[in-house]
PyMOL commands that place a pseudoatom at each C-alpha (Angstrom):
pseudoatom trace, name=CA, resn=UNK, resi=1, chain=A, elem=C, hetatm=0, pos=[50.151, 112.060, 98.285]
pseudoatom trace, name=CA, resn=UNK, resi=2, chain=A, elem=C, hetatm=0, pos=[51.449, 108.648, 96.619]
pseudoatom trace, name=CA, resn=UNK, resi=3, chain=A, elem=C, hetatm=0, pos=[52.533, 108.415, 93.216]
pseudoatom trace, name=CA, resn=UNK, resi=4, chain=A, elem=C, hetatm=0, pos=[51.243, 106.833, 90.513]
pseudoatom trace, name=CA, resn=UNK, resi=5, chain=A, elem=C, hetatm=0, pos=[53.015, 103.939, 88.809]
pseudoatom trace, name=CA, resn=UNK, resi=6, chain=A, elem=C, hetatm=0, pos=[54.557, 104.571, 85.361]
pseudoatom trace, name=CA, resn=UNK, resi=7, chain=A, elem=C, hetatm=0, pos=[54.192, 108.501, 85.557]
pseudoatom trace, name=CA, resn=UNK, resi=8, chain=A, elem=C, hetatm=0, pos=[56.865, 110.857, 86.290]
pseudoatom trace, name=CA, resn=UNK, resi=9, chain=A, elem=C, hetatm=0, pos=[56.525, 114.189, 88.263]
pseudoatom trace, name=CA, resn=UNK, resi=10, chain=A, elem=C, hetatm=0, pos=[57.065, 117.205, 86.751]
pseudoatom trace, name=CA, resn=UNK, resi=11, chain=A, elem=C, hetatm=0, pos=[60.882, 118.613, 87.571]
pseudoatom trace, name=CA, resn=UNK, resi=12, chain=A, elem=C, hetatm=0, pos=[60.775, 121.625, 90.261]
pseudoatom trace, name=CA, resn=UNK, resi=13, chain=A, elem=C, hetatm=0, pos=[62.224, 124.089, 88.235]
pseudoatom trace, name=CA, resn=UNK, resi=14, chain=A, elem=C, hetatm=0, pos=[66.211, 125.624, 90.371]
pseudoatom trace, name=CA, resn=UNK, resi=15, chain=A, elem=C, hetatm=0, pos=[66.691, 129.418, 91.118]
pseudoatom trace, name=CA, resn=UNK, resi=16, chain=A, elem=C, hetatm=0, pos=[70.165, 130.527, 89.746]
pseudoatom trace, name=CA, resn=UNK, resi=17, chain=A, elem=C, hetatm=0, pos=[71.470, 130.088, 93.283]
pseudoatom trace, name=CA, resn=UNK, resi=18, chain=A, elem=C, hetatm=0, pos=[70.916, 126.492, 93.239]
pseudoatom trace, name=CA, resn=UNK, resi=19, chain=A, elem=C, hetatm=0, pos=[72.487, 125.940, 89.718]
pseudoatom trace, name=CA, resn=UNK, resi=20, chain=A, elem=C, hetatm=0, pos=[75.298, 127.905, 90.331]
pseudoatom trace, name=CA, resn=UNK, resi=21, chain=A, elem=C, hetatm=0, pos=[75.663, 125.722, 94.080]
pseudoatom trace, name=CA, resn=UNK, resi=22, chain=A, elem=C, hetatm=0, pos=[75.090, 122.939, 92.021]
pseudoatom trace, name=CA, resn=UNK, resi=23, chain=A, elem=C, hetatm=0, pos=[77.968, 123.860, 89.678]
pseudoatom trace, name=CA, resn=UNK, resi=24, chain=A, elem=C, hetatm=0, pos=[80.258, 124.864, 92.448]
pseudoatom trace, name=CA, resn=UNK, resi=25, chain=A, elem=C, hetatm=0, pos=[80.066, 121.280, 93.826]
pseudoatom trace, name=CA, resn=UNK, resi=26, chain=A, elem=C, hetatm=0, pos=[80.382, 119.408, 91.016]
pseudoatom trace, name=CA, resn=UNK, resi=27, chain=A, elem=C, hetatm=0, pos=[83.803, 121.711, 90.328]
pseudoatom trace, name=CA, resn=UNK, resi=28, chain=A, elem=C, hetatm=0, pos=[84.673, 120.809, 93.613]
pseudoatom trace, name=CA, resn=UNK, resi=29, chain=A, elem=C, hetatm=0, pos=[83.865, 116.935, 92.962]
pseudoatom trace, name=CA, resn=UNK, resi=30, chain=A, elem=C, hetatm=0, pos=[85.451, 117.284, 89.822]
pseudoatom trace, name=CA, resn=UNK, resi=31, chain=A, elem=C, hetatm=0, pos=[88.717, 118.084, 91.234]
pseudoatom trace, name=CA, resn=UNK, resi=32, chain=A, elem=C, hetatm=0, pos=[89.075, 116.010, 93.865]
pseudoatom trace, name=CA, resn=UNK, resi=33, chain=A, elem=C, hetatm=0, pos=[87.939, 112.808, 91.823]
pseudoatom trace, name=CA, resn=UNK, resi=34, chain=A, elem=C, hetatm=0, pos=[91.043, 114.002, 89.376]
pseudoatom trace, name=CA, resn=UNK, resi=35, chain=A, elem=C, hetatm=0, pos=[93.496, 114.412, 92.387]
pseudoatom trace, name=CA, resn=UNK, resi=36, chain=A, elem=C, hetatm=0, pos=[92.677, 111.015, 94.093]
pseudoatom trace, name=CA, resn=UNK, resi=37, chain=A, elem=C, hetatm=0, pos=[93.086, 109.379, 90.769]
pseudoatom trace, name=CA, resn=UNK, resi=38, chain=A, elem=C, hetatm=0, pos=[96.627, 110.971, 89.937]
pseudoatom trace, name=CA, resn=UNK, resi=39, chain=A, elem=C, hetatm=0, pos=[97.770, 109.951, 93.418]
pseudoatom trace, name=CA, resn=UNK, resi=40, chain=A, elem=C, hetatm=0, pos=[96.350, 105.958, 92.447]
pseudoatom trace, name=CA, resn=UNK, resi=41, chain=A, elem=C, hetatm=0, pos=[98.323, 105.879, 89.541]
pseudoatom trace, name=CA, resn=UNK, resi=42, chain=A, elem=C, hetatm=0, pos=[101.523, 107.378, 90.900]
pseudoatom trace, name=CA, resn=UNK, resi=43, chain=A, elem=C, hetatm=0, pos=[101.256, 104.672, 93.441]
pseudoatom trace, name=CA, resn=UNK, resi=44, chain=A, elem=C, hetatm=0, pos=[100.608, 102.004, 90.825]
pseudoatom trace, name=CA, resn=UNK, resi=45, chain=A, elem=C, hetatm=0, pos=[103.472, 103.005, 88.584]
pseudoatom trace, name=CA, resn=UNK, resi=46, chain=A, elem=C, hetatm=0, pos=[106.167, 103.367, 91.776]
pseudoatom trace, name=CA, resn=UNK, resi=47, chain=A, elem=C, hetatm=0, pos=[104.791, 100.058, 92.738]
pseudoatom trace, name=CA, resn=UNK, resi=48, chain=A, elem=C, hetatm=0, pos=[105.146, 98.927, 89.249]
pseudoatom trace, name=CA, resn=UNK, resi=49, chain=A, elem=C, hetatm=0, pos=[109.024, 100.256, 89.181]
pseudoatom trace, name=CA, resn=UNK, resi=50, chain=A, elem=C, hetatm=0, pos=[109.604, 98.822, 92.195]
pseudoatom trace, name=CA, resn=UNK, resi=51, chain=A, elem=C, hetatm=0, pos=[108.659, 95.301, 91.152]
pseudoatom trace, name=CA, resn=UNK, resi=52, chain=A, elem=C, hetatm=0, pos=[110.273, 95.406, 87.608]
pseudoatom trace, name=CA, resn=UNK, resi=53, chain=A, elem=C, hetatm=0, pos=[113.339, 96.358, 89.490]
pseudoatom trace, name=CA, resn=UNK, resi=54, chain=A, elem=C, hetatm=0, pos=[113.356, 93.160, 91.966]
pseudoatom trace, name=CA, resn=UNK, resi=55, chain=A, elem=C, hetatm=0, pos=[112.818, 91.029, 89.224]
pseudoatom trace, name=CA, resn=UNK, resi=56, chain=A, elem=C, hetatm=0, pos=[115.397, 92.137, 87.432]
pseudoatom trace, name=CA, resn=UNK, resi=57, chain=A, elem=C, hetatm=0, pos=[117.890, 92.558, 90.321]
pseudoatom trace, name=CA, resn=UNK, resi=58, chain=A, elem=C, hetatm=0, pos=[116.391, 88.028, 91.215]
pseudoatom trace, name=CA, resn=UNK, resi=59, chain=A, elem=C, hetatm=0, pos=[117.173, 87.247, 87.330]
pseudoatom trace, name=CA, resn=UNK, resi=60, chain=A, elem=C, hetatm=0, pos=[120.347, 88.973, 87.018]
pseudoatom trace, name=CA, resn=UNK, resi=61, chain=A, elem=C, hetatm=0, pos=[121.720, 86.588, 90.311]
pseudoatom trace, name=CA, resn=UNK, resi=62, chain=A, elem=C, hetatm=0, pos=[119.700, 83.770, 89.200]
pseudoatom trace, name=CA, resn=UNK, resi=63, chain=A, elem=C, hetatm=0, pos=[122.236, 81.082, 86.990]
pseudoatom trace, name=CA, resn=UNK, resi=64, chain=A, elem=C, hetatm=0, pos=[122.600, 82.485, 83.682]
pseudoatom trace, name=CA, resn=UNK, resi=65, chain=A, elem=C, hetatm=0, pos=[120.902, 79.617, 81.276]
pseudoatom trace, name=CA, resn=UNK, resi=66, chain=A, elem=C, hetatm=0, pos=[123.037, 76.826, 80.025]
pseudoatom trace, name=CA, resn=UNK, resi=67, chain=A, elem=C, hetatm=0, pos=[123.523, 76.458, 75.997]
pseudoatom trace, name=CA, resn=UNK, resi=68, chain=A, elem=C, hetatm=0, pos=[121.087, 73.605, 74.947]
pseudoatom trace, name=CA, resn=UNK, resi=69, chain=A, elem=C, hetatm=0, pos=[122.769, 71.289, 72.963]
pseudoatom trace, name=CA, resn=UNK, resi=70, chain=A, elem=C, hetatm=0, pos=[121.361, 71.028, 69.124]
pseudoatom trace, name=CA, resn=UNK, resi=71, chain=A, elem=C, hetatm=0, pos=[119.049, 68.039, 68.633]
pseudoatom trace, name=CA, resn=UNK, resi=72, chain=A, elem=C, hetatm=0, pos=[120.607, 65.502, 66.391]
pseudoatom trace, name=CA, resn=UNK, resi=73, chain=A, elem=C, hetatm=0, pos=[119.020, 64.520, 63.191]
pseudoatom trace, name=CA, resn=UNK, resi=74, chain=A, elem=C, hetatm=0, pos=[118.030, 61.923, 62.685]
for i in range(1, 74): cmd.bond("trace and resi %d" % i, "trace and resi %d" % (i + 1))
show_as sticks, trace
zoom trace
């Protein structure tokens, strides 16, 4: 059987054992999606820490800035 261009099959109607599979998984999905994204961002903000605290520790040895001296009017 081939389909015909431009029209859509009808949808196979689920038992309640499919759905409720169906449901189970995308709980399942759901969760772990949520978990992997907690554990990115905990990453990204120790990483983030970790780098604000270098460049502070490199600009607190760095030279402190000279005074610039006031432009003379003219």
């Amino acid at each position: 059987m081939t389909k015909t261009p431009g029209k859509a099959e009808p949808q196979k109607p689920m038992s309640k054992a499919e759905r409720e599979a169906r449901k189970a998984f995308r709980h399942v999905d759901a969760e772990k999606a949520l978990t992997e994204h907690e554990i990115a961002q905990k990453a990204f903000s120790k990483n983030r820490e970790r780098l604000k605290a270098e460049r502070l520790e490199r600009e607190a040895a760095a030279l402190p800035p000279t005074k610039a001296r006031p432009k003379a009017k003219k």
